[in-house]
Residue frames relative to the residue before (quaternion, step in Angstrom):
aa qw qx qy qz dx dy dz
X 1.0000 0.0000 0.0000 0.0000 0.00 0.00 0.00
X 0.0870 -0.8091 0.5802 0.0324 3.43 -1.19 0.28
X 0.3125 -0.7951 0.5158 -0.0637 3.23 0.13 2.20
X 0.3322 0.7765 -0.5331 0.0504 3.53 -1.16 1.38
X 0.8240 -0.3755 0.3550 0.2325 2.86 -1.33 1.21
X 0.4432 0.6797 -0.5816 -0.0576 3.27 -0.80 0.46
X 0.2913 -0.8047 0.5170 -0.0179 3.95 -0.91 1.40
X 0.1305 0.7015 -0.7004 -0.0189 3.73 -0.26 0.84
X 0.0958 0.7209 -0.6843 0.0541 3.67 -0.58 0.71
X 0.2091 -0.6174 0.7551 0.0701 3.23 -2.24 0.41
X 0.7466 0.0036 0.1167 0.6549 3.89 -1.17 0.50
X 0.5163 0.5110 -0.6349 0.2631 3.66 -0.76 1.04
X 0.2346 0.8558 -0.4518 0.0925 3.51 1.16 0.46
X 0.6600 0.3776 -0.4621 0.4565 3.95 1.46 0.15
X 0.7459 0.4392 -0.2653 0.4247 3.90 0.91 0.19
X 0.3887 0.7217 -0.4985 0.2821 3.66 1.27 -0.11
X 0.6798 0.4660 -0.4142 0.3862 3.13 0.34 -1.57
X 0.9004 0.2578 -0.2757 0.2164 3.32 0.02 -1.40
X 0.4378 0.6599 -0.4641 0.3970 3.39 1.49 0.34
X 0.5436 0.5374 -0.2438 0.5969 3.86 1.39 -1.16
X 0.6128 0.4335 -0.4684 0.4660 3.85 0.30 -0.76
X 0.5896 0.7584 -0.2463 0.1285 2.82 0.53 -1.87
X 0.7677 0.3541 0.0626 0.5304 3.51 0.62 -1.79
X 0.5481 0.7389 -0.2984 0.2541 3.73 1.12 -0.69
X 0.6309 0.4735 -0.3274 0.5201 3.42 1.26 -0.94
X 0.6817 0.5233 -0.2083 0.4670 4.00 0.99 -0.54
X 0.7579 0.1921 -0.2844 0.5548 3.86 0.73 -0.37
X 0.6022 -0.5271 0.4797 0.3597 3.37 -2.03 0.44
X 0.8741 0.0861 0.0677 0.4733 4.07 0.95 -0.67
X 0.0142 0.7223 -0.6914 0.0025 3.92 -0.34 0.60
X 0.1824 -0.6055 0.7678 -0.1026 2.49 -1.50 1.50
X 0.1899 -0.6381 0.7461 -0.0129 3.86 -0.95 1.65
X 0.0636 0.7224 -0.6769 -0.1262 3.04 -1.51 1.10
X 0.5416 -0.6010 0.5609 0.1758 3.17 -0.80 1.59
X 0.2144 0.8415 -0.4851 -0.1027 3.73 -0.71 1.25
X 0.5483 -0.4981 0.0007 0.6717 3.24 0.72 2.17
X 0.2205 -0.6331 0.7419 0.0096 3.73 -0.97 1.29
X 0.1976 -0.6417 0.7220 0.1670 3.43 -1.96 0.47
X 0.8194 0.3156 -0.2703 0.3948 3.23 0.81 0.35
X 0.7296 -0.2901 0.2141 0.5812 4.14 -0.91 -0.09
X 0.4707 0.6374 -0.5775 0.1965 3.92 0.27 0.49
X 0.4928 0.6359 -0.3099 0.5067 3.27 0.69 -0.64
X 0.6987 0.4917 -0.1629 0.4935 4.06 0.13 -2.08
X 0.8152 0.3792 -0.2594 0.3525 3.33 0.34 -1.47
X 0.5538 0.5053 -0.3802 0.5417 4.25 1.32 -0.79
X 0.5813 0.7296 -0.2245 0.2817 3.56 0.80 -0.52
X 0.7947 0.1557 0.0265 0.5861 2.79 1.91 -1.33
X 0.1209 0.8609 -0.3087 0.3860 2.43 2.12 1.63
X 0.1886 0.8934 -0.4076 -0.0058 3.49 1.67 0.07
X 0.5121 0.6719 -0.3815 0.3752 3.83 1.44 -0.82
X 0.5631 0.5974 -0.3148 0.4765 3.66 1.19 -0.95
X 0.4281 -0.7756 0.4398 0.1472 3.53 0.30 -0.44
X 0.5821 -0.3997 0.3744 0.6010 3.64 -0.48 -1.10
X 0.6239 0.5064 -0.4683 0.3672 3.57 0.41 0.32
X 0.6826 0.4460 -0.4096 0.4092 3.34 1.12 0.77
X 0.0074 0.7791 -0.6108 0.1410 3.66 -0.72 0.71
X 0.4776 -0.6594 0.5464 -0.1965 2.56 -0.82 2.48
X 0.3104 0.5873 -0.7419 0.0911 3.45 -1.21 1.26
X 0.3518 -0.7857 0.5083 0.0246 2.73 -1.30 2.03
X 0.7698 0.4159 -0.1688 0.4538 3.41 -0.73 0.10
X 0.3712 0.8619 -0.2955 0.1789 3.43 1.31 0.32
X 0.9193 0.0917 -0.0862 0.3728 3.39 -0.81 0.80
X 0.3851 -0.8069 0.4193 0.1578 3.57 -0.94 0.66
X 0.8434 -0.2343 0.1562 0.4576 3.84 -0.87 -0.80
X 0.6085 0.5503 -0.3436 0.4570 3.49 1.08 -0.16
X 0.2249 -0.8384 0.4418 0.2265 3.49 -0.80 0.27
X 0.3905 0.6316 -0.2931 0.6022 3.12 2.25 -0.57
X 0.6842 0.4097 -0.2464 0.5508 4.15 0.31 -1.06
X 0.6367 0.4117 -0.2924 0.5828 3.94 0.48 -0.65
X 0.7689 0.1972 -0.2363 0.5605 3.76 0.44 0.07
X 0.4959 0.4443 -0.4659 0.5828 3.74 0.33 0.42
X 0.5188 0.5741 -0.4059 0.4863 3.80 0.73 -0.73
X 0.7807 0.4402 -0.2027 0.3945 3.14 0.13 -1.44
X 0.7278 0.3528 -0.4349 0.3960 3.51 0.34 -0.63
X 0.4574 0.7172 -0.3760 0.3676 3.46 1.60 -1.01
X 0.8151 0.2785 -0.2223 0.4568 3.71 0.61 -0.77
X 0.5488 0.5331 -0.5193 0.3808 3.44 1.06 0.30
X 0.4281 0.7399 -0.2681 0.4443 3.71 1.96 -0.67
X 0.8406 0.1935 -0.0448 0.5039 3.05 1.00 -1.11
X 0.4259 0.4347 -0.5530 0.5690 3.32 1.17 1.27
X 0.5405 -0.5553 0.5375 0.3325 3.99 0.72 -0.42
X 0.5043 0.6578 -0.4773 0.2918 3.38 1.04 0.51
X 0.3034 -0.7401 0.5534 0.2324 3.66 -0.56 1.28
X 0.8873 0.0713 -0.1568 0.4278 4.11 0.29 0.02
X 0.3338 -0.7971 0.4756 0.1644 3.82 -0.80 0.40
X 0.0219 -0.6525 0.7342 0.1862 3.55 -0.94 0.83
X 0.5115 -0.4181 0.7325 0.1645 3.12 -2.06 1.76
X 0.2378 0.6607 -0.7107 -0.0432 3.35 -1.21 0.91
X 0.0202 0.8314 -0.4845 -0.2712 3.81 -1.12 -0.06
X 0.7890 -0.4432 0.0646 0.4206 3.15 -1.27 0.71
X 0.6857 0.3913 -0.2914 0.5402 4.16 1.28 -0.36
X 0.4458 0.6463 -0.4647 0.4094 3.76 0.67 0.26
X 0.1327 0.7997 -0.5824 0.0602 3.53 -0.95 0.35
X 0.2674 -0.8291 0.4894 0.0395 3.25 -0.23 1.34
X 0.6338 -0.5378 0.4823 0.2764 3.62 -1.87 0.68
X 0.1660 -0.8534 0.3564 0.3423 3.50 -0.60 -0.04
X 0.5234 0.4093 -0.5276 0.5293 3.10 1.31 0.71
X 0.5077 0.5104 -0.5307 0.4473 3.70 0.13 -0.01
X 0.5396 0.4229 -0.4551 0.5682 3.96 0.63 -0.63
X 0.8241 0.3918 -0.2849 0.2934 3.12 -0.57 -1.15
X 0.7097 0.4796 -0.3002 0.4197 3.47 0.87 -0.41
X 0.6255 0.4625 -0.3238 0.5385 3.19 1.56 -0.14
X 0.5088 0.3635 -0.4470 0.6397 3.90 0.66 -0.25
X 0.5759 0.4086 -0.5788 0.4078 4.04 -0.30 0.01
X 0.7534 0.4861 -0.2734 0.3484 3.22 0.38 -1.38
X 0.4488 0.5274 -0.3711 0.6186 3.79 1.23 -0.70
X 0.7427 0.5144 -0.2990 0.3073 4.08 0.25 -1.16
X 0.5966 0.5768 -0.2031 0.5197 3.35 1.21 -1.11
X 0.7568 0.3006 -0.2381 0.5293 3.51 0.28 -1.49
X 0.5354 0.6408 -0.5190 0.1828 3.94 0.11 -0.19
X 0.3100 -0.7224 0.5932 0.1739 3.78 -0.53 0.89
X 0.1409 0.6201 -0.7535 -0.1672 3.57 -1.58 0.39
X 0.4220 -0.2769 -0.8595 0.0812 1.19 -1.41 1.74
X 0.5249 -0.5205 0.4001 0.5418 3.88 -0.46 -0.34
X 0.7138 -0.4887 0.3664 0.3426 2.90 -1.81 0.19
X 0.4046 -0.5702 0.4721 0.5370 3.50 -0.82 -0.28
X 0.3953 -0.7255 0.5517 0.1144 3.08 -1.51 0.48
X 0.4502 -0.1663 -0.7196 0.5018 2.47 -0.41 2.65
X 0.4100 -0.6855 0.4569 0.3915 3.63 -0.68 0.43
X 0.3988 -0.6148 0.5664 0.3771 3.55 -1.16 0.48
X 0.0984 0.7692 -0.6144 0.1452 3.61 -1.08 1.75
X 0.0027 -0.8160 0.5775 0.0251 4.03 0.49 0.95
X 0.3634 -0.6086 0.6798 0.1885 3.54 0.43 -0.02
X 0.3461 0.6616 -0.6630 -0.0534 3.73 -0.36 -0.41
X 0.4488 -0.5955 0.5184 0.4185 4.15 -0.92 0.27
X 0.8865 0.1515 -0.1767 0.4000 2.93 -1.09 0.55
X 0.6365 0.5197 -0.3978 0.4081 3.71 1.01 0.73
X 0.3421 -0.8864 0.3073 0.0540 3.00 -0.38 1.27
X 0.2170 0.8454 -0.3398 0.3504 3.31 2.22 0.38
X 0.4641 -0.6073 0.5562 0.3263 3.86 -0.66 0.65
X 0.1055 0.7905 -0.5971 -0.0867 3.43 -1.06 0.39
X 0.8003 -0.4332 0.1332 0.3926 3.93 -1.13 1.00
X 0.4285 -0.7841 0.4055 0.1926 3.23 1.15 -0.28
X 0.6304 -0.5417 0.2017 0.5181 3.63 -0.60 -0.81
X 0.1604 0.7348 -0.6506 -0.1056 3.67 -1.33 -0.04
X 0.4073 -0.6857 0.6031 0.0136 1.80 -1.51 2.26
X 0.3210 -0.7150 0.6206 -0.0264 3.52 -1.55 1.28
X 0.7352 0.1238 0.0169 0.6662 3.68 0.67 -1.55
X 0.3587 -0.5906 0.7186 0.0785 3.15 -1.82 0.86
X 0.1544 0.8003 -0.5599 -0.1489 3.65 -0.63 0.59
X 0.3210 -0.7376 0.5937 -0.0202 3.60 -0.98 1.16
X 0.4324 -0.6610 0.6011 0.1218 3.32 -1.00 1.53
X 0.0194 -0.7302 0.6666 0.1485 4.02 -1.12 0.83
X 0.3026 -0.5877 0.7337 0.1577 2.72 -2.25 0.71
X 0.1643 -0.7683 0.6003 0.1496 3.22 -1.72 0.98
X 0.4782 -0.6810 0.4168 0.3658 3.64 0.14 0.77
X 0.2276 -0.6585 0.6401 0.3238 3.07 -1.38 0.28
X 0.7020 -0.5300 0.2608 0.3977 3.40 -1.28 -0.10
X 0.6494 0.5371 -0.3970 0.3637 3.28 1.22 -0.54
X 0.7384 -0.2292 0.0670 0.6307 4.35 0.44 0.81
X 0.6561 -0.5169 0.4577 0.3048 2.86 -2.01 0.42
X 0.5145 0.6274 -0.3798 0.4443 3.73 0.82 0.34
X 0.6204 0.3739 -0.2988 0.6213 3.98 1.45 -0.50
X 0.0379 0.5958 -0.7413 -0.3066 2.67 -1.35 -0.07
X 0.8698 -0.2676 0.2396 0.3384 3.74 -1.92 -0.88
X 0.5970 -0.6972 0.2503 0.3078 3.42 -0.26 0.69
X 0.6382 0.5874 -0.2407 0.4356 2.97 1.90 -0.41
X 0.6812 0.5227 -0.2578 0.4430 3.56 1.33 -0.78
X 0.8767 0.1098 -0.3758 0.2794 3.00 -1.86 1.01
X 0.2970 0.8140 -0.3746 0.3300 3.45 1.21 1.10
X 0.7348 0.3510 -0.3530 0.4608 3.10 1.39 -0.51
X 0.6166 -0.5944 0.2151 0.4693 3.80 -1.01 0.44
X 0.6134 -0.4532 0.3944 0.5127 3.85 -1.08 0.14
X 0.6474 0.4263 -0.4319 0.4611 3.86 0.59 -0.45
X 0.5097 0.5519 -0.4906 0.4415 3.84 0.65 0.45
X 0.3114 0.8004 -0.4899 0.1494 3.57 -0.27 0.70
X 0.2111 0.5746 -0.6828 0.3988 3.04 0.11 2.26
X 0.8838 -0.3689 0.1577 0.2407 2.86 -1.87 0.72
X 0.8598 0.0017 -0.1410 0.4909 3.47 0.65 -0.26
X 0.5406 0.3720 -0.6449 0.3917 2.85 0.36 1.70
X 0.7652 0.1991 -0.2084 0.5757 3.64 1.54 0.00
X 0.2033 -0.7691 0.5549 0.2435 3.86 -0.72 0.55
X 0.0142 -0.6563 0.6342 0.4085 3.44 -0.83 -0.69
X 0.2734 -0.7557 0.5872 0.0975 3.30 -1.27 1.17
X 0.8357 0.1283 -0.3574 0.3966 3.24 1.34 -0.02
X 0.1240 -0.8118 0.5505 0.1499 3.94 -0.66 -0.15
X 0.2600 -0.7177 0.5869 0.2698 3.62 -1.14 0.17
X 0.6359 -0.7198 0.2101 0.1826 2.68 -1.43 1.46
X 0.3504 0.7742 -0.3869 0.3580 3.11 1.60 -0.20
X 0.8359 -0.3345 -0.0481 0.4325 3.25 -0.91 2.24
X 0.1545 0.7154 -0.6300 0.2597 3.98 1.26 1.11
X 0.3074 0.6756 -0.6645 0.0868 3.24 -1.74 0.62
X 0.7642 -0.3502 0.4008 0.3642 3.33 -1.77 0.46
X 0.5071 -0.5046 0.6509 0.2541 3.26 -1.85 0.32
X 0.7140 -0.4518 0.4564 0.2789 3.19 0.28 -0.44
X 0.7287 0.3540 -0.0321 0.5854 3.61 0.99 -1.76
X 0.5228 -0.7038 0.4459 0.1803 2.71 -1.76 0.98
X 0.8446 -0.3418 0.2052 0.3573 3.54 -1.11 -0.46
X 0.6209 0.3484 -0.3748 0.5939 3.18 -0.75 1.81
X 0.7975 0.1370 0.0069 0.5875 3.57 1.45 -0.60
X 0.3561 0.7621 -0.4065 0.3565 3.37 1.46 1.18
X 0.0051 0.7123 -0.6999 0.0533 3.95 -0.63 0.69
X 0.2478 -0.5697 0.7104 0.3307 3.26 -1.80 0.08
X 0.2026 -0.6494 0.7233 0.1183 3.39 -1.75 0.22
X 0.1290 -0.8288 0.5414 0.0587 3.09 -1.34 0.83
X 0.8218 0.0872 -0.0259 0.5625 4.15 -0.47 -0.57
X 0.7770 0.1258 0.0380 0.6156 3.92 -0.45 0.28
X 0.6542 -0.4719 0.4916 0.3282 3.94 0.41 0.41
X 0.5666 0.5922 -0.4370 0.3704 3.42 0.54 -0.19
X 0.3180 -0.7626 0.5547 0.0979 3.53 -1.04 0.91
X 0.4749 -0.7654 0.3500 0.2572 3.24 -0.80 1.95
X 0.5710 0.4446 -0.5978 0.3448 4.00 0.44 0.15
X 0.7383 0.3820 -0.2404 0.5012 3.71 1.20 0.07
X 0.5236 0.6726 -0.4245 0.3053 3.17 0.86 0.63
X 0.5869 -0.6642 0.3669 0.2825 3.74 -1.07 0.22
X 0.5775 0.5023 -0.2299 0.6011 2.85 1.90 -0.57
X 0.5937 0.6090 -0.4135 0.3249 3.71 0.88 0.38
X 0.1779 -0.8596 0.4686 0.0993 3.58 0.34 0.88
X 0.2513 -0.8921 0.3627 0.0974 3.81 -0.50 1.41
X 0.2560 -0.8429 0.4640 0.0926 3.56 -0.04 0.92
X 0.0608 -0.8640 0.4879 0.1087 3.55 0.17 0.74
X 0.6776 0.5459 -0.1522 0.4688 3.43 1.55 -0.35
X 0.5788 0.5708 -0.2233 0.5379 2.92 1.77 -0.39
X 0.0786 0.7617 -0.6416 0.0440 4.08 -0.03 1.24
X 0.0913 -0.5675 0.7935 0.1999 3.51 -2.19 -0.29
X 0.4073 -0.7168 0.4553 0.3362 3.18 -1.26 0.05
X 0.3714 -0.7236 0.5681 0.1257 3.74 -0.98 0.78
X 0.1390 -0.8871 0.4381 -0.0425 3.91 -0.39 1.28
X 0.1759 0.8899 -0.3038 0.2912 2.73 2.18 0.25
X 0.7940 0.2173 -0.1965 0.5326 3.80 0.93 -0.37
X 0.5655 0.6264 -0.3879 0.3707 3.29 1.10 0.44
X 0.6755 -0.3575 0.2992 0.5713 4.12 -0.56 -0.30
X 0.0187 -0.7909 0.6030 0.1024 4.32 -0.41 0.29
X 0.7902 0.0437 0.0396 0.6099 3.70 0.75 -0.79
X 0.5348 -0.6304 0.5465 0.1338 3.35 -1.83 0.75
X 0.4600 0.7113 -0.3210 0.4236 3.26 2.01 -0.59
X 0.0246 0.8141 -0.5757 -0.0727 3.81 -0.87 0.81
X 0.6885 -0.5067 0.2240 0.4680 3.50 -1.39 0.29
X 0.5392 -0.5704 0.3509 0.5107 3.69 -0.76 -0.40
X 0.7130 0.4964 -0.2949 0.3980 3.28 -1.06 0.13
X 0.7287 0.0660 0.0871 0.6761 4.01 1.17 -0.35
X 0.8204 -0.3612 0.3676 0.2477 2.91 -1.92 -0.55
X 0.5979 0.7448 -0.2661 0.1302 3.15 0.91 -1.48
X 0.4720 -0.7063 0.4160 0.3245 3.56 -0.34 0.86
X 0.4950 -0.5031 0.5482 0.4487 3.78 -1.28 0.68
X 0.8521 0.0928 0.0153 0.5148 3.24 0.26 -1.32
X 0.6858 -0.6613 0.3027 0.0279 3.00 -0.85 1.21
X 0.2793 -0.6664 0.6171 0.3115 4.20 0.17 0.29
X 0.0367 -0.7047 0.6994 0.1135 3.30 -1.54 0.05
X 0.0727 0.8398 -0.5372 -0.0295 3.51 -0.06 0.17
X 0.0236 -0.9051 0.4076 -0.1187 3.68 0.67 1.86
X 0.8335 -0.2733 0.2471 0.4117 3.46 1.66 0.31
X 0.1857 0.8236 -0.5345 -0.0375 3.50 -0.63 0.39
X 0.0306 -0.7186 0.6939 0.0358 3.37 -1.13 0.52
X 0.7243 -0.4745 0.3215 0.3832 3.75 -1.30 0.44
X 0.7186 -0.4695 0.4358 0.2708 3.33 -1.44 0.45
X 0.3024 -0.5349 0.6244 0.4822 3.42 -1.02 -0.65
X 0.5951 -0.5190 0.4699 0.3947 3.71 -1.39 0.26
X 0.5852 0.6867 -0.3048 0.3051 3.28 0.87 -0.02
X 0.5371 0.6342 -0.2127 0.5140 3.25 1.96 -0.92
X 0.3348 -0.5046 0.7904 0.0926 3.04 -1.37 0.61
X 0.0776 -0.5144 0.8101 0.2703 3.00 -2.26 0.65
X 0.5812 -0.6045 0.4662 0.2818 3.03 -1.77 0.68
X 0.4728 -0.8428 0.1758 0.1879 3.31 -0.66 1.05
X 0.3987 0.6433 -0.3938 0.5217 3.30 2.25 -0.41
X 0.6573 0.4566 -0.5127 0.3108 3.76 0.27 -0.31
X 0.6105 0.5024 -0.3764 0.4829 3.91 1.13 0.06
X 0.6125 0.6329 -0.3743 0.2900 3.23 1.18 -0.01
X 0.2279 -0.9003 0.3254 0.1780 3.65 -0.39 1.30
X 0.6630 0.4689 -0.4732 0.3414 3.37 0.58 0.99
X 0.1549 0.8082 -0.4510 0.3454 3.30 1.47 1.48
X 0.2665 -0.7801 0.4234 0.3757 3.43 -0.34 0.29
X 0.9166 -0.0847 -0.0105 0.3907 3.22 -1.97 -0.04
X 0.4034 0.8151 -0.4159 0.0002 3.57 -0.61 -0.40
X 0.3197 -0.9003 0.2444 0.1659 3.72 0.18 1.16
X 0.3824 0.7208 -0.2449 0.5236 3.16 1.90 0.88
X 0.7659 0.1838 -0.1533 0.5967 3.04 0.84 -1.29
X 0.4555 0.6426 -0.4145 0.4559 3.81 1.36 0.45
X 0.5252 0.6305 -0.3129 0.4783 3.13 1.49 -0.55
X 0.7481 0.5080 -0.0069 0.4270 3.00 0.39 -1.46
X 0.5603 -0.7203 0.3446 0.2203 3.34 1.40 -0.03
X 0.7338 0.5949 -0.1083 0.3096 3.44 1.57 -0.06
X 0.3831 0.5533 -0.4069 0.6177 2.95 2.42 1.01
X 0.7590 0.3905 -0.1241 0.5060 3.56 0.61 -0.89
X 0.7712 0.3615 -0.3759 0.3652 3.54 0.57 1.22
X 0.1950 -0.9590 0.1110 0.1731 3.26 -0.64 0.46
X 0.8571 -0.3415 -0.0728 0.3788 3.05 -1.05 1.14
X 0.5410 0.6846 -0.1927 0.4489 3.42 1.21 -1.27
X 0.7333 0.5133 -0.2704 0.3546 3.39 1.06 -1.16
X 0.2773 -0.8561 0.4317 0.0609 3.54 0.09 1.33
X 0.7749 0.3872 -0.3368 0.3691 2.92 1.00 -0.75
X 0.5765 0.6010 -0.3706 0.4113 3.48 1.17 -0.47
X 0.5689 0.6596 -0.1565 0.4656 3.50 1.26 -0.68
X 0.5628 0.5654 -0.0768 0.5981 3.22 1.76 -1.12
X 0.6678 0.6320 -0.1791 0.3501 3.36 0.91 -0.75
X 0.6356 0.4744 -0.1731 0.5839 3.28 1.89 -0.67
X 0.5152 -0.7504 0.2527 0.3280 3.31 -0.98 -0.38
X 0.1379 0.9001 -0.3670 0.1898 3.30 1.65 0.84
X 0.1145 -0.8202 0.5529 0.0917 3.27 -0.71 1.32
């Protein structure tokens, strides 16, 4: 298999890096598309040098469509040879054993040849014939959004509904194989992928649910220094809706202790630009397995 990245982001210049760090040790290629930023997103992936060659940067990307601006993307993961895609965006930031434990699982189940695609499964009663079994296509992955009060909380609203709830915002799938993936069709606010037979992958059979499997979502937290014209006013808004502990089950992700991230007035909050490494116990204090 051959697992890639794919990032369209805008103004996310305090969470790229660690969303790009984030996912790097787990895919074969990330590809950042750069959709015309007004701020340090663009500069800051740029001087992303830790990534290596498995990043590749298109700047200036895409226009008014959001359906055409995502077809793009998968289009060039097609033409890098990449057999699955992780959906990443620019405020998302992912565990690194949860990555890794999903690309195993994609590793393990992979058939050569592959399966057919729908597998051939009659169930008949009482026949004792082997049949294709499963193929798994989509990974879905429960998110946390922190709350403000440390990387150990998150929002009072998340993980409340049960694990057999699996709509859109209480599971994503971040990853899917590319096999016959495409748009809906509709633009933004009313976008889905679809895969084999038209069927969309948050409803598919071939979507395998991970209830144990989280990233974190930064989506209510500062993303860009960039403001409207005319004043201050943030593009995007803080939200700051609360925080209550994790489950023990969570992982923090682990690039967000890393101290040669750049600026970022979140994890300044939190106390985790301005200390140093050595300090075990402070470090100890969180929940970082």
């Amino acid at each position: 298999m051959k697992l890639i990245a794919l990032c369209m982001a805008k103004n996310e210049e305090y969470w790229i890096w660690y969303a790009l760090t984030s996912v790097q040790p787990w895919v074969d290629e990330i590809h950042f598309f750069d959709n015309h930023s007004e701020d340090r997103t663009l500069e800051i992936v740029r001087g992303m040098k830790h990534l290596g060659d498995r990043l590749r940067i298109h700047p200036e990307y895409g226009g008014e469509s959001e359906q055409a601006n995502r077809e793009g993307c998968l289009e060039t993961a097609r033409e890098a040879g990449g057999t699955h895609v992780l959906f990443l965006d620019g405020d998302e930031v992912h565990i690194g054993a949860h990555l890794a434990f999903a690309r195993r699982l994609l590793e393990v189940t992979e058939h050569e040849p592959p399966l057919p695609d729908p597998p051939r499964n009659p169930e008949v009663p009482g026949d004792h014939s082997p049949t294709d079994g499963i193929l798994v296509k989509n990974i879905g992955f429960r998110p946390v959004h922190p709350g403000y009060e440390g990387p150990g909380t998150s929002i009072p609203q998340d993980l409340l509904q049960p694990d057999g709830d699996h709509g859109c915002y209480n599971f994503a799938i971040r990853i899917s194989s590319l096999c016959n993936l495409r748009g809906n069709g509709l633009e933004w606010g009313r976008h889905g992928y679809l895969e084999t037979g038209g069927v969309y992958i948050q409803s598919s059979s071939r979507t395998l649910w991970c209830p144990r499997l989280h990233y974190y979502h930064f989506t209510h937290h500062p993303r860009s220094s960039a403001r409207k014209e005319g004043g201050g006013v943030w593009i995007r808004k803080p939200q700051d809706l609360g925080s209550v502990p994790v489950r023990p089950s969570v992982e923090v992700p682990e690039v967000l202790f890393r101290p040669d991230g750049p600026a970022n007035p979140t994890l300044e909050a939190w106390g985790l630009r301005d200390r140093d490494p050595s300090d075990v116990g402070f470090f100890r204090s969180f929940p970082v397995s």
